[in-house]
N, C-alpha and C positions, 0 to 999 in steps of 0.2 A: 396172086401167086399162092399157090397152097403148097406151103412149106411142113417139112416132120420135120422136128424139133421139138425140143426139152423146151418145157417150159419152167425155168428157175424162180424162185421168190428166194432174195438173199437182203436179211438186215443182219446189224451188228447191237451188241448190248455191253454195258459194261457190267464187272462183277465188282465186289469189294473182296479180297482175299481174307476179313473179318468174319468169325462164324454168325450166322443169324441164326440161331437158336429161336423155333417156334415152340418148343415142347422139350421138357422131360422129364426123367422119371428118377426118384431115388426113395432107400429103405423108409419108410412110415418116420418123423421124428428127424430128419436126417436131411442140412437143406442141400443141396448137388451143388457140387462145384465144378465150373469149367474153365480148365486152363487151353488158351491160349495166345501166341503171341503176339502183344498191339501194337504190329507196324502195318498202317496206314499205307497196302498197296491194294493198287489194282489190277486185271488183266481183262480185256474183252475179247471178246465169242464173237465169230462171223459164223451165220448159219447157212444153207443154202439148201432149197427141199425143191426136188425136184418131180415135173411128170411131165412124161412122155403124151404132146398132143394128137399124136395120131394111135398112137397101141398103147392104150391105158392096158394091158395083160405086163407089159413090161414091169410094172408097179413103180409104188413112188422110191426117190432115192433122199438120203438125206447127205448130207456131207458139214462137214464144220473144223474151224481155227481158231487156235486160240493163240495168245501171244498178252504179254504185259503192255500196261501203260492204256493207249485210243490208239486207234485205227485214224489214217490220215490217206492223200492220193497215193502213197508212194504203198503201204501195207494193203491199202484195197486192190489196187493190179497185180500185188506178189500173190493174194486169195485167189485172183481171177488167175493169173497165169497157173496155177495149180487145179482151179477150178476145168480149166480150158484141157490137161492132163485127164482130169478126174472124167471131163467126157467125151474122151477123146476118138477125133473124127466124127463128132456129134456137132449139130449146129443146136445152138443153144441159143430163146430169146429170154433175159435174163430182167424181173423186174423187181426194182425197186426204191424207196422212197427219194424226196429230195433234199437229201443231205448234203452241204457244201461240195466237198471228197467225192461223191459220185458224179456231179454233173460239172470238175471243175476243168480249165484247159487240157492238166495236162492227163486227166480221164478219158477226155473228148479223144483227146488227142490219137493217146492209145489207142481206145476203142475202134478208130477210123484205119485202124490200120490191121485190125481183127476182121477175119473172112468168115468166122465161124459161130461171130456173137453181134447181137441186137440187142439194143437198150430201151427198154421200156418203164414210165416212169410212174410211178402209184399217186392218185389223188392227195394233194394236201389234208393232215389230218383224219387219215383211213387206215390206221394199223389195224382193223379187222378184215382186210382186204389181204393179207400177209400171212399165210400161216406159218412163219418163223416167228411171230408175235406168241403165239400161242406156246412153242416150245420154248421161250424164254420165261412165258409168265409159271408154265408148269414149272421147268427148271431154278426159279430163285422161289415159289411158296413152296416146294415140296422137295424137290433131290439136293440141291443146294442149303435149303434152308437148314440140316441136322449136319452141315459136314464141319468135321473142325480143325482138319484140313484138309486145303484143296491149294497147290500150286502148279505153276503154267510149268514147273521143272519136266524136259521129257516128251513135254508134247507143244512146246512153246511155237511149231511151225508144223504143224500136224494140219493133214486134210485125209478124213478117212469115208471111208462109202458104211453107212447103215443101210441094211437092206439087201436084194437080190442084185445080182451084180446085170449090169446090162446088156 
């Protein structure tokens, strides 16, 4: 069957809401000081980078969620169901790795009752197969790494399209 469709790669990562300060700078003489506050939260990033398998002119899409705490079955199909919006009347085959949460009943479940999505599942041990791997490692060595703050306030259920719209 030669199906057009989005071909999605989506992982999730967790952040620490703590600054990781890689560098800084202060007057000659003069040691820097950074304040901020040490409470021990977290929030994780669902990513989803998408391309068009038959009209690569489309270009690629990116999309992403963020929310506190981990991502479980119930926060991964709230992504999807927003995801499913995001390309919408688009059939989407959606791949990624094998994480409890993605392959569990009540995913299957789901997913079996979705006309518009295909689950396909990445190699054990193959996050260089992912390029949402790659937007994470950029995003915690280098934009994340200088912020001293960053919270999930605002954008705690956000899913936004970077890129040309489709």
């Amino acid at each position: 069957m030669n199906t057009r469709a989005w071909i999605v790669f989506l992982d999730e990562s967790g952040v620490s809401l703590l600054p990781q300060i890689r560098r800084t700078s202060s007057p000659r003489g003069r040691t820097p000081l950074l304040r901020h506050r040490l409470n021990w939260k977290r929030a994780s990033m669902a990513g989803a980078m998408g391309y068009h398998s038959a009209d690569p002119h489309r270009g690629a899409r990116l999309c992403f969620h963020l929310k506190p705490g981990s991502y479980d079955t119930t926060g991964l199909i709230e992504v999807l169901e927003r995801t499913k919006v995001f390309y919408s009347g688009e059939r989407v085959v959606l791949v990624w790795d094998g994480l409890s949460a993605h392959w569990s009943r009540a995913m299957r479940a789901w997913v079996a009752e979705q006309d518009w999505l295909t689950l396909e599942r990445l190699p054990a041990y193959a996050p260089e197969l992912n390029p949402v791997e790659l937007l994470w490692s950029s995003l915690k060595k280098r934009e994340l790494a200088h912020e001293l703050t960053w919270t999930t306030g605002g954008c705690g259920n956000c899913l936004a399209r970077l890129g040309p719209p489709g």
